[in-house]
C-alpha positions in Angstrom: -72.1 -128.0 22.0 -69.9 -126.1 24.8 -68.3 -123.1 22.9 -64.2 -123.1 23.6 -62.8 -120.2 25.1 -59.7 -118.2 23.5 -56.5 -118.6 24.5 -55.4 -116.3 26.4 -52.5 -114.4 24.6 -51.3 -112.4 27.8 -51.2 -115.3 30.3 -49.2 -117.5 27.4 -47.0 -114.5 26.5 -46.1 -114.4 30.6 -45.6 -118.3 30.7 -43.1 -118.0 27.6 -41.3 -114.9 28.9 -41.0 -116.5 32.7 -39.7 -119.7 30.9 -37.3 -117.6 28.8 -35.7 -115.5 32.1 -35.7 -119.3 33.9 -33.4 -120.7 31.3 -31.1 -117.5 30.7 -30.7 -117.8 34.5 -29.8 -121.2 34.5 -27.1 -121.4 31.4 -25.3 -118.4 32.5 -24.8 -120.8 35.3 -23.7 -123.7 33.8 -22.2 -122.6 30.5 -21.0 -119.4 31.6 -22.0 -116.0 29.5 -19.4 -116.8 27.1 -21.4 -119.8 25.5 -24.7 -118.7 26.2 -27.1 -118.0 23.1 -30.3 -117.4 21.8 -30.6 -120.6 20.5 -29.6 -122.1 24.0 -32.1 -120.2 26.2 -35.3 -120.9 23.4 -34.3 -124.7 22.9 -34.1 -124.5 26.9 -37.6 -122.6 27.4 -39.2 -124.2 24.4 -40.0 -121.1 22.5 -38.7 -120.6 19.1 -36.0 -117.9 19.1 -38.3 -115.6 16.8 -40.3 -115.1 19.8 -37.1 -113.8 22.1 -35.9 -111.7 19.2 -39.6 -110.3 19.4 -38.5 -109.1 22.9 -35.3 -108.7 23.0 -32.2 -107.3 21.0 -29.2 -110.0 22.0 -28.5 -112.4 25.0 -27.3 -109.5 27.4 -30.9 -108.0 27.4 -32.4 -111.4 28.3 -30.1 -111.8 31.0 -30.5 -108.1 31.9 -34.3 -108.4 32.7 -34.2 -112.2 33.9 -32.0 -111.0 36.6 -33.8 -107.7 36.9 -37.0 -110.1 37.8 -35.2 -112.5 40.3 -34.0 -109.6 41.9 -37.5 -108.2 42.3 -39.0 -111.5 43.2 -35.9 -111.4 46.0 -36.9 -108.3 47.7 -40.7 -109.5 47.7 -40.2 -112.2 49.3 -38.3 -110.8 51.8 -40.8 -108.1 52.4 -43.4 -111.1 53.1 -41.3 -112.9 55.3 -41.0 -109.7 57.1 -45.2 -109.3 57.3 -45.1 -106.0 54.4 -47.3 -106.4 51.2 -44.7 -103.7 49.4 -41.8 -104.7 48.2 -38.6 -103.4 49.9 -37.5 -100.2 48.7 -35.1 -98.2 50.9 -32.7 -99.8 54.1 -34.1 -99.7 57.3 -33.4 -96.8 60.0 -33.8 -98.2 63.1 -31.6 -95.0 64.9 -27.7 -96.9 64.0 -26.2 -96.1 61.3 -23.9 -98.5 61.8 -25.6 -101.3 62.7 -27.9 -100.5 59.5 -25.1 -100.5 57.0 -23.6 -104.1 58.5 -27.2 -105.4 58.3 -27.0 -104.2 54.8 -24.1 -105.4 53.8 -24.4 -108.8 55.5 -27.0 -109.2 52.9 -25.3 -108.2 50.4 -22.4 -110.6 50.8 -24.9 -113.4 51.2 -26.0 -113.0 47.4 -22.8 -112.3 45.9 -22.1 -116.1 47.6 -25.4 -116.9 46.3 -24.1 -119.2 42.7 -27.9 -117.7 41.5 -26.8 -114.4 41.8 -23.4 -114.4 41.6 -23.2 -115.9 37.6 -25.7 -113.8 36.2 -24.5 -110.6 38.1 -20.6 -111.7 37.3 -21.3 -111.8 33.3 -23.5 -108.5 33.2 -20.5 -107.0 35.2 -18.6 -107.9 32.4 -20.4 -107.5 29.4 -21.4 -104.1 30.3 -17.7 -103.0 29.7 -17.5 -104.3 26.7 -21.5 -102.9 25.9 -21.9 -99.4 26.4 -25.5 -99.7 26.0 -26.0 -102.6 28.3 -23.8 -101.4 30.7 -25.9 -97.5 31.0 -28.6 -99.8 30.9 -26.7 -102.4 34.0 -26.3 -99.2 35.7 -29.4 -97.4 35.2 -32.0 -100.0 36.4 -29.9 -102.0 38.5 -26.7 -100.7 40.6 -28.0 -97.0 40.5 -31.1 -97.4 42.4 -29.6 -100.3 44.9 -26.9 -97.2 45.7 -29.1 -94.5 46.1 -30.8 -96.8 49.1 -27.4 -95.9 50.8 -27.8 -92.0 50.0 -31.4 -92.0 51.2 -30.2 -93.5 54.4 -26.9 -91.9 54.9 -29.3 -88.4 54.7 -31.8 -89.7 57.3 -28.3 -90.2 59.6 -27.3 -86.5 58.5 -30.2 -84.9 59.6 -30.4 -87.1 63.0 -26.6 -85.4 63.4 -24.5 -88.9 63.0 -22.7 -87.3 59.6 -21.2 -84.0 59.4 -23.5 -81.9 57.3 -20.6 -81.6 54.2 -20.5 -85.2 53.7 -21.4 -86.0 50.5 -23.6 -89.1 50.6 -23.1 -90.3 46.9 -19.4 -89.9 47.9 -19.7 -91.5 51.3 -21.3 -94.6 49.9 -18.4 -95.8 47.8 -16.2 -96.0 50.7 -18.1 -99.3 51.8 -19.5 -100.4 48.8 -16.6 -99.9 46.3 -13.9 -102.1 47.8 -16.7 -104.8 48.4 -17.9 -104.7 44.5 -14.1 -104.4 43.7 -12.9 -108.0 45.8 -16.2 -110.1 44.6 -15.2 -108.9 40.9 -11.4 -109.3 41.5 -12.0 -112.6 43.9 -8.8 -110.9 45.4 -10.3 -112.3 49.1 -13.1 -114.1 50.7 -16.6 -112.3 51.2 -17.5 -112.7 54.6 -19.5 -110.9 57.4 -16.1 -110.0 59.2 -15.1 -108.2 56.2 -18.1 -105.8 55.5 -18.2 -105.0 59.2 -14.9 -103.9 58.8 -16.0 -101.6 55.8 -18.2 -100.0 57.7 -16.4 -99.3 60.7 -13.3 -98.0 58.4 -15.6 -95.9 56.8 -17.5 -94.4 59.5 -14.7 -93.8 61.8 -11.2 -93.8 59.5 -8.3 -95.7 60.4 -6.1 -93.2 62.4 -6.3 -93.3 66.5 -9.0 -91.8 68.1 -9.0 -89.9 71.3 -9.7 -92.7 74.2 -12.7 -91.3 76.4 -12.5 -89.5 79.1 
């Protein structure tokens, strides 16, 4: 008689963990953060809840490292689609500074508009003001390393001699990306292409007249 192979505990732990970030995703959506439980997301990934207390401490960590993942599976599959086997870690320099921040934040805008980003990202927004913990954590893994992309580029453009040499980059960066974050949080406006390019420009070059060439 054929002998059965074991089950493989890894490969069913990864099934039951994919399933789990599928349905956090998905309920944040439709029931909004508010409303969304542990009992929800196990009755929705058809594990018992045991197994995502085993993981995780409360719903905002589930939805911390579901959104983590898409995020990740995002920026790999935009690496494929651009021919690179590594995933995408730092904005491209192609010389403009300018036209690399628009290109940026064009893409940016796209997934705030994105309902699969936007819901998940908009309720661990919030829940990280009201969680210190999650929201170090929100910040740490998430927003942190996405900002110091700008920084490591912003330095490439100050040693090429496109920024002054004071400029704080850290600084710099929230000149674009703050009144962006703050209007997709606020929905005080529309998110648009027009708009970020308008951030950048405003950023780079200030608002006040410049001298007309000579």
């Amino acid at each position: 008689m054929a002998q059965k192979s074991a089950p493989d505990s890894t490969r069913r732990s990864e099934r039951s963990r994919r399933a789990i970030y599928d349905a956090a995703l998905a309920l944040v959506g439709e029931v909004g953060y508010g409303k969304l439980t542990i009992e929800a997301i196990a009755a929705r990934a058809g594990v018992g809840k045991q197994t995502i207390y085993r993981w995780w401490s409360s719903k905002g960590a589930v939805l911390l490292d579901a959104f983590l993942d898409l995020a990740e599976q995002a920026s790999r599959a935009a690496s494929e689609n651009a021919g690179r086997e590594e995933v995408a870690t730092e904005i491209p320099d192609s010389g403009d500074l300018e036209a690399d921040l628009k290109y940026v934040m064009r893409a940016t805008v796209d997934e705030f508009n994105d309902p699969k980003y936007d819901a998940p990202y908009r309720a661990l927004a919030a829940e990280g003001l009201l969680n210190p913990e999650l929201g170090a954590e929100f910040v740490e893994k998430l927003l942190e390393p996405q900002l110091q992309l700008f920084v490591k580029r912003v330095r490439q453009a100050q040693d090429a001699g496109q920024v002054a040499p004071g400029v704080d980059p850290r600084i710099a960066l929230e000149l674009w990306a703050g009144p962006l974050a703050q209007r997709w949080l606020m929905r005080s406006g529309p998110l648009t292409h027009a708009y970020t390019d308008k951030l950048v420009e405003y950023a780079l070059y200030g608002i006040t007249p410049r001298p007309a060439a000579s």
